[in-house]
N, C-alpha and C positions, 0 to 999 in steps of 0.2 A: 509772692509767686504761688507758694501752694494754697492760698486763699485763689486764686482765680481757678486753679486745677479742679478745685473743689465746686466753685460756681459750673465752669466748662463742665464737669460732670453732673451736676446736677439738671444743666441745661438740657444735654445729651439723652439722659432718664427719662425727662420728662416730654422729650419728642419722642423718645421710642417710645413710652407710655401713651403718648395721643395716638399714634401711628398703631399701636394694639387695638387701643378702642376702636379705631377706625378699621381695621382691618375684620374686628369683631363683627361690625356693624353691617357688613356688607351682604349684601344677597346673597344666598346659597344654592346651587344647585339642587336642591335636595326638597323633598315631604316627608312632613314628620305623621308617622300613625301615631294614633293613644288610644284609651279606651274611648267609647263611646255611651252614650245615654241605651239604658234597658227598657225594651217595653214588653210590660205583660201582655200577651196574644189573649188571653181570656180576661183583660180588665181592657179599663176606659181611658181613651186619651184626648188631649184639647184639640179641638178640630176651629180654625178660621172660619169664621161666618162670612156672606158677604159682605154685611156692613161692617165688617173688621171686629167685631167682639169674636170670644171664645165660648165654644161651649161643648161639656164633655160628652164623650160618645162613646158607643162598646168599640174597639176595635174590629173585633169578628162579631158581623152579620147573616146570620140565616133567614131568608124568608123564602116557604113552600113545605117545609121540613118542621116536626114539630120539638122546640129545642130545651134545653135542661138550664138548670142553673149548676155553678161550675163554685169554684173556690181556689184559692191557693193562687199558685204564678204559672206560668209557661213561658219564661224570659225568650223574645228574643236580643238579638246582641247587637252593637255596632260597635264602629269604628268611627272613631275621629280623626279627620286628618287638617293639617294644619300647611297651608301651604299652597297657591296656583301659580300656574305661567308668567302670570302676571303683578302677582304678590309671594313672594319667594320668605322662608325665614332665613335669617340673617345666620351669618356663621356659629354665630355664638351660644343661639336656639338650638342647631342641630348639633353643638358639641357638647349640650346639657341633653340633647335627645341620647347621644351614645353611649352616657354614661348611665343613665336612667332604664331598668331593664323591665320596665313599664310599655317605654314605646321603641319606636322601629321608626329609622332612617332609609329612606327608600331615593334614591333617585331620580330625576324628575322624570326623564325620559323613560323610565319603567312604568310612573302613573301615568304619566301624559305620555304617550308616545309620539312621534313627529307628525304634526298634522292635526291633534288632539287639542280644541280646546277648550277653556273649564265649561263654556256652554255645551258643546258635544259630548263630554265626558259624563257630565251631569242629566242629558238626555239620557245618554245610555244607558245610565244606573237606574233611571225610570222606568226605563221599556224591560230591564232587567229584574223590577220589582212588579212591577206587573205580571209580566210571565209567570213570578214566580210564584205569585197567589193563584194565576191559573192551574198550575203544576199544585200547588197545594189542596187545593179544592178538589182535584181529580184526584190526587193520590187519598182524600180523604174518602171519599166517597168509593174511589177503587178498594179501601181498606174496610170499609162498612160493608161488603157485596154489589155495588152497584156496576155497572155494563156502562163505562166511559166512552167515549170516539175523539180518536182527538184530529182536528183540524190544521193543514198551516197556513199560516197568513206572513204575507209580505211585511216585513217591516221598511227593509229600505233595500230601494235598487242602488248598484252603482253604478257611477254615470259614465263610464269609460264598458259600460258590458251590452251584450247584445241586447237584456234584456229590458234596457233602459229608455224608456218611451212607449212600450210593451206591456208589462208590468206596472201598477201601481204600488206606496201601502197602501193595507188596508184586504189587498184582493186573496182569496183562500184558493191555494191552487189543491185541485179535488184529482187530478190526474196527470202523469206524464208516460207519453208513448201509449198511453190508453191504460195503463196499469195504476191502481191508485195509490197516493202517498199518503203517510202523515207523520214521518221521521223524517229528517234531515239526512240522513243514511240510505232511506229510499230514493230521496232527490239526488245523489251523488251515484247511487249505484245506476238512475235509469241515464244519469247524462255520462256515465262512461264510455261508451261507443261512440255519440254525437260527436258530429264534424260538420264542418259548413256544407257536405255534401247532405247529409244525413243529421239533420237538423230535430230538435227535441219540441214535440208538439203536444204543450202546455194548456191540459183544459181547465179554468180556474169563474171564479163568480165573484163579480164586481156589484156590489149595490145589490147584491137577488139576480145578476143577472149573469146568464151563462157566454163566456168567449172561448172564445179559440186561438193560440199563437204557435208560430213554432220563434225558436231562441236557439243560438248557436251560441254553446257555451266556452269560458275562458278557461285554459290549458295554462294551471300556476307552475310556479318553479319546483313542487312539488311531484310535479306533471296526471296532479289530478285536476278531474275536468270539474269545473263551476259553473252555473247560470249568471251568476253575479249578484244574487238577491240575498239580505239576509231573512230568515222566516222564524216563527214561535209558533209554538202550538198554541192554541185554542181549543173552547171545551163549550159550546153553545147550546147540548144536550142536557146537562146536569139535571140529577133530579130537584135542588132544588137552585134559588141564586143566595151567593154566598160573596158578600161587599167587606172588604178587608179596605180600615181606614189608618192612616197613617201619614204622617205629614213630613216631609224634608226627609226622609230616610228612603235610600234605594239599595240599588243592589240584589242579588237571587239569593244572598246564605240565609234568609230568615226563611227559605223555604219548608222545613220540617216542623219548625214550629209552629208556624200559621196550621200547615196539617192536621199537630197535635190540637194544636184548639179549637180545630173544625171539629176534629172528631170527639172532644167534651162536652164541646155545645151541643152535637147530632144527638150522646148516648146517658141514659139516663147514672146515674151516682158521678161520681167526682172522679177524674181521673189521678186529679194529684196528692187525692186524703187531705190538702189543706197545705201543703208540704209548698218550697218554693223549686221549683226547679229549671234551669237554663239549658239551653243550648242551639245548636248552630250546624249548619248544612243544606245546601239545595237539595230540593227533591224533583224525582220526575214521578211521572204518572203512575207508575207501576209500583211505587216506594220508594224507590231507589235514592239510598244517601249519597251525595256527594260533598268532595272536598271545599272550602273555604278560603280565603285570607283573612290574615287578619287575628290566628286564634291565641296568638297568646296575650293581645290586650284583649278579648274576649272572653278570655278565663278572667282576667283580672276585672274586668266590670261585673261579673259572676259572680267572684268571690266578696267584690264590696259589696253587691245585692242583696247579701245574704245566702245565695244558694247554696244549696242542701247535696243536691244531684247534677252535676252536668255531662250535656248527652252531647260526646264528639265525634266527627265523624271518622271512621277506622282509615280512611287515606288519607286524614292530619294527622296520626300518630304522631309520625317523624317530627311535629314541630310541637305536637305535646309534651315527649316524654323530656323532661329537665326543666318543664317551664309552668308545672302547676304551681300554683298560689299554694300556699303551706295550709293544710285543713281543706281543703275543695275535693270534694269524691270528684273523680273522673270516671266516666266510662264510653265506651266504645260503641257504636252501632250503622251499619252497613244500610239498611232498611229503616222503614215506617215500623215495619212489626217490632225489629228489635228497640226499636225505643218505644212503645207502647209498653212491652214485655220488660226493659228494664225501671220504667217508671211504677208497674204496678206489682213488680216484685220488692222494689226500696220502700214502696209507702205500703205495701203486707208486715214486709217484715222488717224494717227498719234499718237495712243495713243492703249494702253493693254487693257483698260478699255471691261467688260465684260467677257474679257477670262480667262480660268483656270487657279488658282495659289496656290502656296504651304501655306496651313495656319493651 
């Protein structure tokens, strides 16, 4: 008898034991972040040919402008994520992601929201890195003295809005109500009043070529009034053209730093003394740093890099402070200028000491 009790038990072990694996095994609701691969904004990356070979290329391109030779890094950062709609990591991934204080467990419907999927998500991040090399370009040339204009162009109508059929991408709207735009804040202030009585007349240039619409805009649950279209700026003025190459990577945070590297290519001596330094933030035209996700596996591919200096932006504090890599200078910056000003204060004098940090 207690020979069978003993088998009965071991039986019993060994189905809960399969029944763990198995329950391990299962798809996850969840995406895992990590770090992600670094690329220096003033070095060279593999670029796909068409016949399929590789072949290296600067990242940042000037031509019109006459440009310096540079040195050191200007990292920007990514993110890795592990995980789609349709390929899920298993339980057992996301409960080595929790313990692991490397990456971030996120929930699917936080990355993917309902309607999202990996092919639209991944458009996004495209039209989102584009932008964001236009934003960088302008804010570099805005920081060297140059007179910008920025432009907006359609990126995508919705199809439920008045302006759908109306509206292409592609089309640069130059006026509404006869007043001119080029912030997304002008578009919302002129369609405030618009009503189907009092309809929003939309002058815009398709191909070179000038129309005319009016758009009766959508009243969200916010009960601010919309056109339905989403738009980007554009910068077709520039004094010179400036082609940022890059492969598989999207997203707008590598906005400041493509700027910083505009503006080492544009000015003569080195901006980084040789020095490695990273960081992360969108930028708009004006300078202006903005916030990120993603920053604390982005300190942490920082810190494997090597970096010396990292420049973050002062509206991630809150997810900074407790989560630097042991030895990584941190610092803070709001603007283009302040990260110019802290980069060439650290490679004068050797040290962060004075400048802004997350605490």
């Amino acid at each position: 008898m207690p020979r069978r009790r003993r088998w009965l038990t071991v039986t019993v072990a060994a189905v809960a034991g399969v029944s763990v694996i198995g329950v391990a095994a299962l798809p996850s609701p969840y995406v895992i972040d990590g770090p992600g691969p670094v690329f220096n904004t003033i070095g060279q990356t593999e670029v796909t040919q068409d016949d399929g070979s590789t072949q290296e290329e600067d990242v940042i391109q000037v031509d019109g402008l006459p440009t310096y030779e540079t040195s050191g890094s200007l990292n920007m950062l990514t993110v890795s994520q592990w995980g789609t709609p349709s390929d899920l990591p298993s339980a057992l991934q996301v409960l080595q992601a929790w313990i692991d204080p490397t990456m971030t467990v996120v929930p699917l419907d936080q990355a993917y929201p309902p309607g999202t999927t990996t092919e639209s998500e991944a458009e996004a991040n495209s039209q989102a890195m584009t932008a964001s090399q236009q934003s960088a370009a302008a804010a570099a040339f805005t920081y060297l003295g140059y007179e910008v204009t920025p432009h907006l162009q359609v990126v995508s109508v919705q199809e439920d809005s008045d302006a759908n059929g109306v509206l292409e991408p592609g089309d640069v709207i130059e006026t509404i109500n006869g007043q001119q735009v080029s912030t997304v804040d002008e578009v919302l202030a002129g369609a405030e009043d618009a009503s189907a009585e009092n309809p929003l007349v939309i002058e815009f240039q398709r191909d070179g070529v000038a129309h005319t619409a009016e758009v009766v805009p959508v009243t969200g649950d916010d009960e601010v009034n919309r056109i339905g279209v989403s738009v980007t700026s554009i910068y077709d003025d520039l004094p010179a053209d400036v082609t940022i190459t890059l492969e598989d990577v999207g997203g707008p945070s590598a906005g400041m730093m493509f700027a910083l590297g505009v503006i080492d290519t544009l000015t003569p001596g080195e901006l980084t003394g040789g020095h490695t330094i990273s960081g992360t933030g969108t930028i708009t035209a004006d300078g202006t740093v903005g916030a990120i996700g993603g920053i604390r596996q982005k300190m942490v591919a920082a810190d494997e890099a090597g970096t010396e200096l990292f420049l973050a932006p002062s509206e991630n504090c809150s997810d900074v402070v407790g989560n630097i890599p042991d030895g990584l200078t941190v610092v803070s910056v709001s603007t283009l200028t302040d990260a110019v000003d802290a980069i060439e204060t650290f490679t004068q004098t050797g040290s962060a000491a004075g400048l802004a940090t997350c605490s």
